[in-house]
N, C-alpha and C positions, 0 to 999 in steps of 0.2 A: 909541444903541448902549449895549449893557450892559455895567456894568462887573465886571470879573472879581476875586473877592476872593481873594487867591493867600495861601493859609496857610503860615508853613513852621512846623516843629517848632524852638522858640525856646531851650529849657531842657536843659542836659547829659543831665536823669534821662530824659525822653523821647525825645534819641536815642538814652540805654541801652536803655530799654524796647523798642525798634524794634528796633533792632539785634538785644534777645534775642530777640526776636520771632523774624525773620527766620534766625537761629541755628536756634532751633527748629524751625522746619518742613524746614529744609533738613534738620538734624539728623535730624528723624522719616524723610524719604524716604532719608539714607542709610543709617539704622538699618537699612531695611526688606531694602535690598542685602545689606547686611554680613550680616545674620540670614539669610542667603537657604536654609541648610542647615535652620531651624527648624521648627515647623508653623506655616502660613498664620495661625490665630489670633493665634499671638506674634507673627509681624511685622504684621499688623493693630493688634495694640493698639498695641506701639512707634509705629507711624504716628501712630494716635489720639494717644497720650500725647505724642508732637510738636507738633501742630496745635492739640491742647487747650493745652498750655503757649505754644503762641507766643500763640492767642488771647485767655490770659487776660492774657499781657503786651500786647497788642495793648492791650485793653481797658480797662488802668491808664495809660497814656499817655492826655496830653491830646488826642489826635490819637484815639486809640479812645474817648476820652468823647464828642467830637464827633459820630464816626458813631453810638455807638450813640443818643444823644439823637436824631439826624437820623433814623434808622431807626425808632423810637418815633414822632416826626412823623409819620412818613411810614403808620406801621400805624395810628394814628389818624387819618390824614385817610382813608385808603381807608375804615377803617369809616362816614363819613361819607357816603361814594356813595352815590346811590340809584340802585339797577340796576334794570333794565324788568322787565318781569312776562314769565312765561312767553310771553303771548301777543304785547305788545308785539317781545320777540325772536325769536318765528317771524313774526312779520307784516315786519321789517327784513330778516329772513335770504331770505325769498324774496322781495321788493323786490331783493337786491342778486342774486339766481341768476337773477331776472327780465332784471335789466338784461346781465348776462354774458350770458345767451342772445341777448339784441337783438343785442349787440355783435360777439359770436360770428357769425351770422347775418349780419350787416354787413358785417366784416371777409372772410367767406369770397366774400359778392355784391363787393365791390370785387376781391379779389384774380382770382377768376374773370375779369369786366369786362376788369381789366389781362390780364389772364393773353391772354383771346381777341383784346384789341387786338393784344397785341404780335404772338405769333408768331402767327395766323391772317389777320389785316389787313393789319398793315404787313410785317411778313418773311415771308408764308405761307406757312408753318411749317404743320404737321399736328402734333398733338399724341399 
């Protein structure tokens, strides 16, 4: 079983940073309300200017250096994939629409099967 490493945010500054974080964004979506008489741009940007500032507190928290390093992992190991070649992924793609149609085909001969047991044999039922 694996075990689960449960982080909490340890340090005052980083549940201010959360906190303002969180301030913020609420902040931008109620900006967005309040402005509601403005033009569409200014309450777009208010939002942005929200979401940007909670992000960038997000991001100074030891809790947002976390993710972003994690995130970094995570864009370098994708570039590490080696994906199939054009042809390798149409030769998969209809292997698996191949199998769907067996299955398809399959699914329809049993259910028919049952279908004429039931009511044409045993209850004979006309259909």
């Amino acid at each position: 079983m694996a075990q689960n490493d449960i982080q909490t945010v340890s340090t005052g500054k980083d549940k201010a940073l959360l906190a303002l974080s969180i301030v913020f964004a609420i902040g931008g979506a109620v900006a967005y309300q309040v402005f509601s008489a403005q033009d569409f741009f200014v309450r777009l940007g208010v939002v942005v200017l929200g979401v940007g500032l909670a992000v960038a507190c997000f991001l100074m928290s030891q809790t947002g250096k976390q993710f972003a390093a994690f995130a970094k992992d995570a864009v370098s190991e994708a570039k590490r994939v080696v994906w199939p070649t054009r042809k390798e992924g149409m030769q998969m793609t209809a292997v698996v629409f191949g199998f769907v149609l067996i299955m398809a085909i399959y699914l329809l001969a049993v259910d028919k099967t049952l279908e004429w047991l039931f009511y044409d044999v045993i209850l004979g039922w006309t259909t």
